[in-house]
N, C-alpha and C positions, 0 to 999 in steps of 0.2 A: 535504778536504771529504768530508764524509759525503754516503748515497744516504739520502733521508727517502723511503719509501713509504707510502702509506695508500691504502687503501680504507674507500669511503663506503657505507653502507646510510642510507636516506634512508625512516624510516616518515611517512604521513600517515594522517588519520584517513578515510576515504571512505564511511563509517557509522554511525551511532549507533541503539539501539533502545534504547528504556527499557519494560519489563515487559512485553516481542512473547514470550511464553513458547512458545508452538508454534514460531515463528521459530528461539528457541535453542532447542529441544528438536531443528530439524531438525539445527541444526548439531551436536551431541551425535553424535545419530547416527548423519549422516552426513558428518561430519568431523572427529570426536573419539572415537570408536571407541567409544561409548557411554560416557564418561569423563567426566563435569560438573565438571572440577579448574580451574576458572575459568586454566588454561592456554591461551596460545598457540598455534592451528592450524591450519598452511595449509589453504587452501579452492582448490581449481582452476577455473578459469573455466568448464569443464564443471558443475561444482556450480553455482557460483551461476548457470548458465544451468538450471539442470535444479529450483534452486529459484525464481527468477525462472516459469518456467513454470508450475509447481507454485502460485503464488498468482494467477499470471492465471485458469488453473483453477478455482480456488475462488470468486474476485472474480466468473468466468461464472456457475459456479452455486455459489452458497450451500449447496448441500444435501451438495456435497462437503466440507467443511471438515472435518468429526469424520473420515474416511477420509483425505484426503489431509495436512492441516496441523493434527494435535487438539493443541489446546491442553493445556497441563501444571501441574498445580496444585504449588506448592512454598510454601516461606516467601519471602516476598518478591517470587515470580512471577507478582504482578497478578492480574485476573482472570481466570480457565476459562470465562466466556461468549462465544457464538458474536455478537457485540453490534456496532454500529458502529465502535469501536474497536480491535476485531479486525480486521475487515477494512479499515479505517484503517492498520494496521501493515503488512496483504499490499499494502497502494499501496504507502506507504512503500518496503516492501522492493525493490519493483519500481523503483521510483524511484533507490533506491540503488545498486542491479543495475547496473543500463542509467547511470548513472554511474559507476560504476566498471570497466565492461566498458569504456567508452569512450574510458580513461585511454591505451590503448596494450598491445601486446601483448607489449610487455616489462614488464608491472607484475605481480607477485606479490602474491595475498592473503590475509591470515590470518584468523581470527575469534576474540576472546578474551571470555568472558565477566566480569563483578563484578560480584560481589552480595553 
C-alpha cells in the first residue's frame, strides 16, 4: 500500500466590491505595488485594518475623502463623485473588514481585481 498525502488550501469569498474605485485604487497601492494586473495579492490584517480605519475617517468627515480615499477614474471604474454611494462602499468595506478580521487568526487574505 501506498502513503496518499495531500494538502488542502480552502479559498472563500469574504468580499465583493463592484465599481468602489478608490477602494481598489487603495489596494493597487497599497498591496499591489502599484500594479492594476487584475492578479492575486495578499493583503495582511494590518492593511485591511489600516484601511478599515482609513474609511471610518472619511465616513467622520466627508471633507477628507479626495486626501485620504480619492476616487480613480478608469474604463469601467464607476463613478469619480464624492456621492452617497461612495461613501456606501467605505460602509461596506468596513463591514467586510470587521468580517473578515473575525474569521480567525489563522486566515490569510488576498485581494484580486476583474474588470
Amino acid at each position: 500500500m501506498g502513503l496518499d498525502m495531500y494538502l488542502y488550501n480552502k479559498e472563500t469569498e469574504v468580499g465583493y466590491w463592484r465599481k468602489a474605485n478608490a477602494v481598489h485604487q487603495w489596494f493597487v497601492d497599497n498591496c499591489q505595488n502599484g500594479e492594476d494586473d487584475c492578479r492575486q495579492a495578499y493583503v495582511s490584517r494590518e492593511a485591511l485594518t489600516t484601511l478599515r480605519d482609513l474609511c471610518q475617517q472619511v465616513l467622520n468627515d466627508h471633507s477628507l475623502a479626495e486626501e485620504l480615499l480619492p476616487t480613480q477614474a478608469g474604463f469601467f471604474f464607476g463613478s469619480t463623485e464624492y456621492d452617497e454611494y461612495y461613501f456606501g462602499d467605505l460602509a461596506d468595506t468596513i463591514r467586510i473588514i470587521d468580517d473578515a478580521l473575525s474569521c480567525g487568526d489563522e486566515w490569510t487574505f488576498a485581494y484580486q481585481s476583474s474588470w
